[in-house]
N, C-alpha and C positions, 0 to 999 in steps of 0.2 A: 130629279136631283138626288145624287146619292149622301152628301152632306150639306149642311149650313158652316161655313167659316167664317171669321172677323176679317175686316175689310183688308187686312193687311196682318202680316204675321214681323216683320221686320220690324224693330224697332220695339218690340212689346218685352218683359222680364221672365220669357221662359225660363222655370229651372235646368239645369246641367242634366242632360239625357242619361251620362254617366256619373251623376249624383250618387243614386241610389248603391250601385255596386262598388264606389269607391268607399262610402260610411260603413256599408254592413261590410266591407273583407272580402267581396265577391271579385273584385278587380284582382287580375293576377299580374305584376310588374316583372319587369323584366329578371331579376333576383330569383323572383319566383317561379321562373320557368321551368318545367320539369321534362327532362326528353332521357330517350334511353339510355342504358347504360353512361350517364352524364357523370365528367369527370370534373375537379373544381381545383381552379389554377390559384395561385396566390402571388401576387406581389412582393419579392423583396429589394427597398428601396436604399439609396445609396447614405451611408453615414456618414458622412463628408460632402461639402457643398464642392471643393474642386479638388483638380489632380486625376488620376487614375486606380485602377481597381489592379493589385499587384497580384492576386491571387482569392479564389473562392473556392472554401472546404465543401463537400457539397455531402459526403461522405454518412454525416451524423444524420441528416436528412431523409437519404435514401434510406436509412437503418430502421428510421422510423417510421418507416412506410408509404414515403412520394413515389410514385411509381414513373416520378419522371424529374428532373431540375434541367432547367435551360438558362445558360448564362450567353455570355458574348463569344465563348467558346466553343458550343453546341447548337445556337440558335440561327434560323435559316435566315439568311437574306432576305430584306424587301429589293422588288426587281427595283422598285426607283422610289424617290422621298416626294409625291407630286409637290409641286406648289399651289397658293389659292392666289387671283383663282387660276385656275389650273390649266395646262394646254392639254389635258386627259379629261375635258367635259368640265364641269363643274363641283370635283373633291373639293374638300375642306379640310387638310389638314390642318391643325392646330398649332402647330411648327416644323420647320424644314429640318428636323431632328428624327431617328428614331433612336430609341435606347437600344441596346444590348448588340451594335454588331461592331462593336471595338471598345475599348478597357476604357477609354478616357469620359473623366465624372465631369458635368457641367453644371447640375445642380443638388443638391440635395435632397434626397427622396427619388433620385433621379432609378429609373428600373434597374437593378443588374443582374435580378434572378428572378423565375417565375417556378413554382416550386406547384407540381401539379399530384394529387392524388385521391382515393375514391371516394373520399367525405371532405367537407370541407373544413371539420376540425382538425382529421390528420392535416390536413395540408397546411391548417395555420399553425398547426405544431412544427411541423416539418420545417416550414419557412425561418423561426425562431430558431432554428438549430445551423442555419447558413451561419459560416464565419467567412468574411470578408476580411484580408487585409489592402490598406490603401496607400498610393503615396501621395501627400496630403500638400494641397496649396493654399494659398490666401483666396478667402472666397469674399466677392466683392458682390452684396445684396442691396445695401441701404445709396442713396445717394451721397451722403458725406463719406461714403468707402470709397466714390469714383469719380468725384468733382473735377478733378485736375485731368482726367482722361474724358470728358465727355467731347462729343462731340455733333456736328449738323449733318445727319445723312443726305443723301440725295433725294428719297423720301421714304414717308412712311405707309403703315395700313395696307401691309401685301404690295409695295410698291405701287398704290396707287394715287397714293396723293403728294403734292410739293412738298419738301418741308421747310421750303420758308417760300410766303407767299405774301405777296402786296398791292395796293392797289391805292392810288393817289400819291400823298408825300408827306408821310407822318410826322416826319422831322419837321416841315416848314410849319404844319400845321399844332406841334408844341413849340416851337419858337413862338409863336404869333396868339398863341392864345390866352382868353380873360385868364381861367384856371385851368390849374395839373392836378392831377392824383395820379399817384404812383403806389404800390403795395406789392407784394409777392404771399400767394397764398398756398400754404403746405397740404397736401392730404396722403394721409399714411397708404400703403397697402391694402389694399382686399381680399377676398377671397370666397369663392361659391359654396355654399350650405344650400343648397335645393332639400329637402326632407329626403329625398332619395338620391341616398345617394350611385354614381354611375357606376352600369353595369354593363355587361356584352357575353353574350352565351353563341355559341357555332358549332353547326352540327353540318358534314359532309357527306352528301349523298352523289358517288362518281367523282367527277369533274363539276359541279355546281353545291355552293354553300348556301347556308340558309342562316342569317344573323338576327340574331334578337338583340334590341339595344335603344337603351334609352338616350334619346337620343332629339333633336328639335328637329331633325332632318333626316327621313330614314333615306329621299334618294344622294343626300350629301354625303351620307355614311356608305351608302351601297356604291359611289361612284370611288369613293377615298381608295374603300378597301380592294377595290377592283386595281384601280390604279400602282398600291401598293405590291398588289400578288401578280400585275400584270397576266390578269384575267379580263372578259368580255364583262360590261357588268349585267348580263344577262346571265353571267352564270351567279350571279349575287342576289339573293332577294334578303330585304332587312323587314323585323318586320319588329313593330313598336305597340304592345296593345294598350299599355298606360304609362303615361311619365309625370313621376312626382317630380315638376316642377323643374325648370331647364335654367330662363335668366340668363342665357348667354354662356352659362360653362356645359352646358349640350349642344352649342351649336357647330362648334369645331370639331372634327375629329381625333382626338387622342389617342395615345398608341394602343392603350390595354383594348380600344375597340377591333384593333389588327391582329393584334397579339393573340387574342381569342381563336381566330380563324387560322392564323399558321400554325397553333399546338393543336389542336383537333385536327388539321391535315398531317402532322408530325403522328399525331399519336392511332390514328383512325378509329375517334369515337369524340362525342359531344363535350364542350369545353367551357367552362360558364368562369368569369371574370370579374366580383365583385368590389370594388374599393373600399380602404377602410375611409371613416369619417378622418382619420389624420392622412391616408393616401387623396384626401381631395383639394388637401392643402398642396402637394407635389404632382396632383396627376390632370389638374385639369384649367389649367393654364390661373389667370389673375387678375385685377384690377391693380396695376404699375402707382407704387409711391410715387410720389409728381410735387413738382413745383411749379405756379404760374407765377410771372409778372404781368398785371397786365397797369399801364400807364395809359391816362384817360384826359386829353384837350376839349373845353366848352367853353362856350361864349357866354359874357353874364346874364344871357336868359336861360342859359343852360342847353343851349344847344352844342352836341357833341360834336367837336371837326374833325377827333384823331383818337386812334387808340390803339397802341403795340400789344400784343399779346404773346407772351415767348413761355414757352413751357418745357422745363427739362424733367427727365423722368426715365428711370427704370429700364431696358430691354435686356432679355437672352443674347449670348455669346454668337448667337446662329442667324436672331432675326430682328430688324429694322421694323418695330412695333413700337405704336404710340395710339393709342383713342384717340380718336379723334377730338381734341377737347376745345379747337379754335373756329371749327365749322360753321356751326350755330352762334356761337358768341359773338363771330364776326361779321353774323349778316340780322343778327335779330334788331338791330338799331340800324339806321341809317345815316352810317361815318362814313364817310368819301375819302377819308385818309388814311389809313391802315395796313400795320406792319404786323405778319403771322410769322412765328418760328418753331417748328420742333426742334429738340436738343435731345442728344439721347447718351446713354450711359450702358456700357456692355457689363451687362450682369452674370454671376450665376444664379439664374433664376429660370423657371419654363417664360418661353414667351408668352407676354400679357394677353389678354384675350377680351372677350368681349364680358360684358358684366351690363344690367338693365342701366339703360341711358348711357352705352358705352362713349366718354368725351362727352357729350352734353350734360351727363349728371354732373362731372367735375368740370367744365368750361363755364359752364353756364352760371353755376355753384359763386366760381371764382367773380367771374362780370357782375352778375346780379349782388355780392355785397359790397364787390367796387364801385359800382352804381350809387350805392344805398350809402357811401361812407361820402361819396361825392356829394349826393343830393344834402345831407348835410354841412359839406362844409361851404357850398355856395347860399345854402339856408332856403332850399325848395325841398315841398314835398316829395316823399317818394315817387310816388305815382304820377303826380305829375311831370316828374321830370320824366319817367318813361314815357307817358303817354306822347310825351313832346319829341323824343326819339324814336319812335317806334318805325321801322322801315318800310312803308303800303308798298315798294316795290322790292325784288331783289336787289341788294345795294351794288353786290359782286356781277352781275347781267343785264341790270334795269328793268328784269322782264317781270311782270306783276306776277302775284301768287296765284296757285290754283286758287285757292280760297285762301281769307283772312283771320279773320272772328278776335283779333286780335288785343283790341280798342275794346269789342263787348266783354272777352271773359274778366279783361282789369279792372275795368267799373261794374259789371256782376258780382266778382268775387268781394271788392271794397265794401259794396252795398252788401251784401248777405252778411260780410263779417263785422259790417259799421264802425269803416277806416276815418269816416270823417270824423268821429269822437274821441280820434289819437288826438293826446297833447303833447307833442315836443317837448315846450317850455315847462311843466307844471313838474316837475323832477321826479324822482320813482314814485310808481304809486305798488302799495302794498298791499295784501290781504293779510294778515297775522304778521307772521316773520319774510312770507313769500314776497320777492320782487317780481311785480308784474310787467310782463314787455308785448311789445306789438311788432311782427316785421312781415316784410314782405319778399316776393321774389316770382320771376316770369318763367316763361315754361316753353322750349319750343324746340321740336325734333322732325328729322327728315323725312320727308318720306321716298321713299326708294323704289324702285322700279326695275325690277328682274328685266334680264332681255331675253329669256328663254320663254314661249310659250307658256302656259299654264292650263293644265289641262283636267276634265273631269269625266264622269258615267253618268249616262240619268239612263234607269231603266221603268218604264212604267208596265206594273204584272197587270193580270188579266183580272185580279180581286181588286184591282183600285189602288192597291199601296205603291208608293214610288221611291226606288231604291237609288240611291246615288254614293257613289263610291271614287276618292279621292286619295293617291299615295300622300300622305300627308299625316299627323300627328297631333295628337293633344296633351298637352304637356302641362294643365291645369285653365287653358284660355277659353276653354267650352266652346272648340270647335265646330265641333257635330252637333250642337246645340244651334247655332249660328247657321251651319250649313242647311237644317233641314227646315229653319226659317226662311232663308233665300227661297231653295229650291219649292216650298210648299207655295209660298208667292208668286211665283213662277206660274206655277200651274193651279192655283188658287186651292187647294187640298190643306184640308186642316192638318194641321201639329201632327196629330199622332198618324196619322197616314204617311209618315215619310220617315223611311231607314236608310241610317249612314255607316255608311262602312269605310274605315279608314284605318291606316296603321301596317299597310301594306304594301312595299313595292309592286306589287305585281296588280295594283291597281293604278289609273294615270297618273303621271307625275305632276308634283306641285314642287316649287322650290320651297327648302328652307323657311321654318316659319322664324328669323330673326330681323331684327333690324324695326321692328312692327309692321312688318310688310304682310304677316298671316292674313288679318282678316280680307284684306282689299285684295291681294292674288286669288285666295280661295273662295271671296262671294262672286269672287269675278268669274272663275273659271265653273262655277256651279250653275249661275246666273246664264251663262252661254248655253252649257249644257242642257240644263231646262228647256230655255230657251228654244233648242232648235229640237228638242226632242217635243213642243209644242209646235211648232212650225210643222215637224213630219203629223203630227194625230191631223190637225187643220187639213193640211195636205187630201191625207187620207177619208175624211170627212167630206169637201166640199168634191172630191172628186167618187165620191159612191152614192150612183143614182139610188139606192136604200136610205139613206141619210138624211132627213129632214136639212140638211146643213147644205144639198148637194146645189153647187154652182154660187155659190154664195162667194161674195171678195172675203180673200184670207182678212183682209184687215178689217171687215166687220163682225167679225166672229171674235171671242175672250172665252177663257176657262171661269169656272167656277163650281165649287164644290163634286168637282168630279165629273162633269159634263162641261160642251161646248156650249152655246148660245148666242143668237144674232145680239150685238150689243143694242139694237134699237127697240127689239120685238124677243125679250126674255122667254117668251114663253114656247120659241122654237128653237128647239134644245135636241144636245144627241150626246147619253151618256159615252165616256170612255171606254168603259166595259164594253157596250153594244158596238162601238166602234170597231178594236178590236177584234170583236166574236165576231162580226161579218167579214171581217176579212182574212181570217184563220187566224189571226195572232195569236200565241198566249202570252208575248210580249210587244214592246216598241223601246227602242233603245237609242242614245246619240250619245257620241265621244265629241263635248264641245273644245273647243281650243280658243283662249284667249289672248290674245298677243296684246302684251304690254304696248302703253306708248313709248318711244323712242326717248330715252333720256336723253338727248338734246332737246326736246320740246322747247318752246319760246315759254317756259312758267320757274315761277318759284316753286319749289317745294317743301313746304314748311307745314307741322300743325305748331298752335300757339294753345298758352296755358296762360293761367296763372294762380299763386296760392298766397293765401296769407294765414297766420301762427301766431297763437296765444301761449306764453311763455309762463311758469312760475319760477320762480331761481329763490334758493333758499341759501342767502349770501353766507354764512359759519358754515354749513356741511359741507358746500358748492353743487348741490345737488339742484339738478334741472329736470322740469316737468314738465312736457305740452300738453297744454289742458283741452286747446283746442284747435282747429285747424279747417280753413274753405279753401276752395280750389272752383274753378273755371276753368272747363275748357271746349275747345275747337276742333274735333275729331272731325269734322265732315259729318257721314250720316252714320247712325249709331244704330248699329245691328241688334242688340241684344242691351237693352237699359241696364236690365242686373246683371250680367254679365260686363260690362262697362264702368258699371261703378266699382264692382269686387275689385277692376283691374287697376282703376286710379285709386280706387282705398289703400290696395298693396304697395301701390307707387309710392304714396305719399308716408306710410307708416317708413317703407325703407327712405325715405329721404332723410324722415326721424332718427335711424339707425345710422344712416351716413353721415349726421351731423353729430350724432350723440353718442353713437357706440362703436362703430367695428372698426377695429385697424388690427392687423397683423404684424408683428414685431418679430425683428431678427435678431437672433443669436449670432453677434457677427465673427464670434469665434470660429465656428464652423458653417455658417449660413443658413441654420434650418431657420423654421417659423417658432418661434418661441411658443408662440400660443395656440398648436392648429388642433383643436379640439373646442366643441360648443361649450365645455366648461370654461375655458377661458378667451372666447372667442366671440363675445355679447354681442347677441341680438333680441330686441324687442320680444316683450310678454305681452300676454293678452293685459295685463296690468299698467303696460305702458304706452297702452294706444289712449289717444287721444280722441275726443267730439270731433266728429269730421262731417260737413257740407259739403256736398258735392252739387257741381249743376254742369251742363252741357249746353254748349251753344251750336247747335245743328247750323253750320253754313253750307249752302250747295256745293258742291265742286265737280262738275262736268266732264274736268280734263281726265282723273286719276285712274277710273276704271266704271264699269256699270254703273254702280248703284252710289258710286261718291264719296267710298270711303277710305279714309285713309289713315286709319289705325291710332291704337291707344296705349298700348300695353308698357311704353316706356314714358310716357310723356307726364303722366301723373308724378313719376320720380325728380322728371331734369326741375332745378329751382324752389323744389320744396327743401333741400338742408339749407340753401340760403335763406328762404323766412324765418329758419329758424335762428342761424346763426344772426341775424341782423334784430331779431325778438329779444336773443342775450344781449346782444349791446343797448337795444330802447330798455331793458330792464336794470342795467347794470352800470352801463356807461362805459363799457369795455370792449373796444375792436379787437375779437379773435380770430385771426388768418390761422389759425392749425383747426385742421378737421381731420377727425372728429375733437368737438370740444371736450379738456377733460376736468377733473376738479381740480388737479395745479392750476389750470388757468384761471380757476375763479377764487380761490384763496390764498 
């Protein structure tokens, strides 16, 4: 044997393989990219949210040293705007919009010049010397701008879902019922703060570009731009070696990623594109201001019969987007009577986009303190009355879930956070001036299932190391951390015996890591690769009369520590190396491919959470504190423990922020963002996190992919702002429907 490894490498708390290089400064991000003779483009964005661009000076600019300015005057055509998803493969554009190839403004910040020159100082000098004149319209951002125009599209989410959708007969079932509740819950605007912010550099060698871009999808970005230039996307390779932190405003394609790639073909030399922290308010799409109603029928044991959920909210002029915020809410209970609506409202605004728990974090938000205002006024406990709705089947199919854990994470997390020692009745309880509150709130997101292959490398060298290589990215989820866990499991080879290489197109493709589909396509598609790349060693093994292994059934044979071995009789063994060396190799290599199951499957697809929150509320200031906060949940099987908890720790701090701090506000004069800068744009300090338990409840799930996983990364978010918000009212006595809470509503 050439090593000793731990019976199983999966599931255990490796650190982040790219720890080290990310703390010392050794990581180089896309910003950072350095290529020859590299030019650097600037942004200048529109001053008026509507109307058109009458005229742009460009003149002061050039004077100053741009050695190029492109307006809607000079800038090249995209051959086509794809759609997502796309009939050109699988692009991702961001919206069916591009800027600059006609004068008319849709939204504010919207691009109208990109102002290029040999440093990136001149060029933000340069940019500030553009004088645009505009002819100026009414720009309609907020919802009370466009109430009396809204209206029900045909659907939403890229045209792929109804927008209004039913199932029983909700009306008979509020006629007929013990109790109603009814509420309408507001949540302001959003907007992405990733630490890095988005970039895109292109450099053109011939007829074939080479993009650097931060980005959650380097083959989403390489198919977009292909699509856009009406190129092969073989002539595209994207390539991503670190991304500070994505969240859903890197998963779509935005224009400056395009933009990049036609002024380096325009100008013939390397083009780098970096956004300011206020261009990430304008360039990289939203989380849409929203209103839900949702109206909730039960029986006096509290069983649910009905419940409408209509939600109006926010879209671009261009496209028919809504998050999905009725999905989950409408199957996490099991109601038999049920009326969904999307409503929409043509803004100047980019089209909204995806944001972590995109529609679950606000659907779920909304239900689970409808839930909690109900459970009080029929006079049952929270939890119990979920527990008493919980859905064991898909309500919308009938067909049971892949997995449940559902029922375990709610009386886990009660028990850890010791829900039974809530009193209702006993009225605030205080610590000094502090009012203390308790609340709760459930957790449950899709899981999603690509229909394109997924695919991986495993190469095994001649020294022992096993090299496995996947187009795909790390965007702070400690992929390659994860992957070289699979893979060494696979082939039973400790930790550090295995190098991942990734961040490449022009290694196998993996789709897009959004939606939390990451972990489960890619241990899927590694898991295979391995996999058959130990099938061929086996192979080669029992058929070389040299081989202690020879003639031996492939399925009595297992890897271990670097060598085969009969599973019955350990002690007849035939290293890999030796393997191999007798048969010339100085490698063995397999391209695995995993095919997804068919999303028609007869299953639910669901993971389930849930969290509970310890409130302080200091009734004179209005100032609110989470002191504390547990959480359970149901990911299936959990690849990386620490890695897994970082991701629901993150979850659950932003659920904090989504109840307590960020909203984005318009200037409805002209439509900008009033606040789009971190100084006035609050998120969570290390001073305002909160005690947090975490636990996990591993349930098998056989359907979803190899190893059973089915992802985490947004699930820790969806239903933690509502424990919180429902902790303000056990503290206070006060139902708040606007999120984020702010201190008007508490003094």
């Amino acid at each position: 044997m050439t090593a000793t490894v731990p019976p199983t490498l999966v599931g255990q708390g490796f650190d982040r393989i790219d720890g080290r290089a990310k703390v010392t400064g050794a990581a180089r991000y896309t910003a950072e990219v350095a290529l020859p003779a590299l030019a650097h483009a600037v942004i200048v964005g529109a001053r008026t949210g509507a109307g058109s661009v009458r005229s742009i000076d460009t003149r002061a600019a050039l004077a100053a040293g741009a050695v190029a300015v492109f307006t809607h005057e000079n800038m090249p055509k995209v051959a086509r705007v794809p759609t997502f998803p796309s009939a050109y493969g699988r692009a991702a554009p961001g919206q069916t919009f591009f800027p600059m190839q006609d004068n008319t403004i849709h939204y504010f910040g919207q691009p109208i010049a990109v102002v290029v020159a040999d440093t990136f100082e001149v060029a933000q000098h340069a940019a500030e010397l553009i004088e645009a004149d505009y002819d100026h319209a009414p720009a309609v951002v907020r919802l009370d701008d466009g109430r009396a125009e809204k209206y029900v599209p045909d659907s939403v989410f890229c045209g792929l879902i109804p927008a209004t959708q039913s199932r029983g007969d909700f009306a008979a079932a509020e006629r007929t019922a013990a109790h109603t509740f009814d509420a309408t819950y507001h949540f302001a605007a959003n907007h992405h703060n990733p630490i890095e912010c988005s970039a895109t550099a292109a450099v053109w060698d011939g007829d074939t570009v080479t993009v650097y871009d931060a980005t959650q999808g380097i083959t989403a970005s390489q198919l977009t731009i292909a699509a856009y230039l009406d190129i092969s996307p073989a002539n595209v390779r994207v390539i991503a070696n670190f991304v500070g932190g994505g969240f859903g405003g890197k998963a779509m394609i935005w224009p400056h990623v395009t933009l990049a790639p036609i002024i380096a073909r325009e100008l013939g030399r390397a083009v780098k594109v970096v956004l300011t922290r206020e261009q990430m308010f304008y360039g990289t799409g939203l989380r849409e201001e929203q209103e839900q109603r949702i109206t909730l029928a039960c029986d006096d044991d509290g069983t649910l019969t009905g419940m409408r959920h209509h939600k109006l909210s926010v879209t671009s002029h261009f496209d028919d987007w809504a998050e999905l915020s009725l999905d989950i809410a409408g199957k996490a209970y099991g109601i038999p009577n049920w009326d969904g609506q999307y409503q929409l409202i043509r803004g100047n605004t980019m089209t909204p986009t995806f944001m972590r728990g995109p529609g679950e974090a606000s659907g779920m938000v909304a239900l689970e303190c409808a839930v909690d205002e109900l459970a009080e006024q029929i006079g049952m406990d929270p939890v119990r009355l979920r527990l008493r709705n919980h859905a064991t089947v898909d309500p919308e199919s009938g067909d049971p879930w892949t997995s449940d854990g559902y029922a375990e994470c709610l009386r886990t997390a009660a028990e850890r956070f010791g829900w039974s020692r809530r009193d209702r009745a006993a009225g605030p309880v205080r610590d000094g001036n502090w009012l203390l509150g308790w609340g709760m709130g459930t957790a449950g997101y899709p899981h999603y299932l690509p229909g394109q292959p997924q695919r991986a490398h495993a190469r095994l060298l001649a020294d022992g190391m096993l090299v496995v290589q996947a187009g795909t990215q790390d965007f702070g989820t400690g992929v390659a951390t994860t992957m070289a866990q699979v893979a060494g499991d696979v082939l039973s080879l400790p930790f550090d015996h295995v190098r991942i290489d990734i961040g490449d197109t022009r290694y196998p493709n993996i789709a897009a890591a959004v939606g939390s589909t990451g972990a489960g396509i890619l241990s899927a598609a590694v898991h295979t690769a391995c996999s058959d790349l130990l099938a061929q060693l086996i192979s080669l093994a029992i058929g070389d009369p040299e081989s202690p292994l020879h003639r031996r059934a492939p399925e009595d044979i297992e890897p271990l520590g670097g060598a085969l071995r009969v599973r019955t009789d350990p002690a007849v063994a035939d290293d890999f190396a030796e393997i191999l060396a007798r048969n010339a190799l100085t490698d063995l290599e397999a391209i695995g491919s995993w095919q997804p199951p068919a999303p028609d499957i007869p299953y639910g697809k669901i993971s389930f959470g849930a969290q509970f929150a310890e409130v302080a509320v200091d009734p004179d200031l209005g100032l609110i504190r989470v002191r504390r906060m547990v959480g359970a949940f149901a990911p299936g099987r959990v690849l990386n423990a620490k890695l897994a908890r970082s991701q629901v720790l993150g979850g659950l701090n932003w659920g904090m922020s989504q109840a307590l701090m960020e909203a984005t506000l318009c200037d409805p004069r002209d439509g900008r963002w009033a606040n789009s800068s971190l100084l006035e744009y609050p998120l969570p300090v290390q001073a305002d996190a909160p005690e947090v338990d975490i636990s996990f409840i591993e349930v098998n799930d056989p359907v979803v992919n190899p190893l059973g996983v089915k992802g985490l990364g947004e699930l820790g978010m969806v239903g933690a702002a509502a424990a919180i918000v429902n902790a303000v009212h056990h503290a206070t006595g006060r139902r708040i429907r606007e999120i984020p809470i702010r201190i008007e509503h508490l003094i």
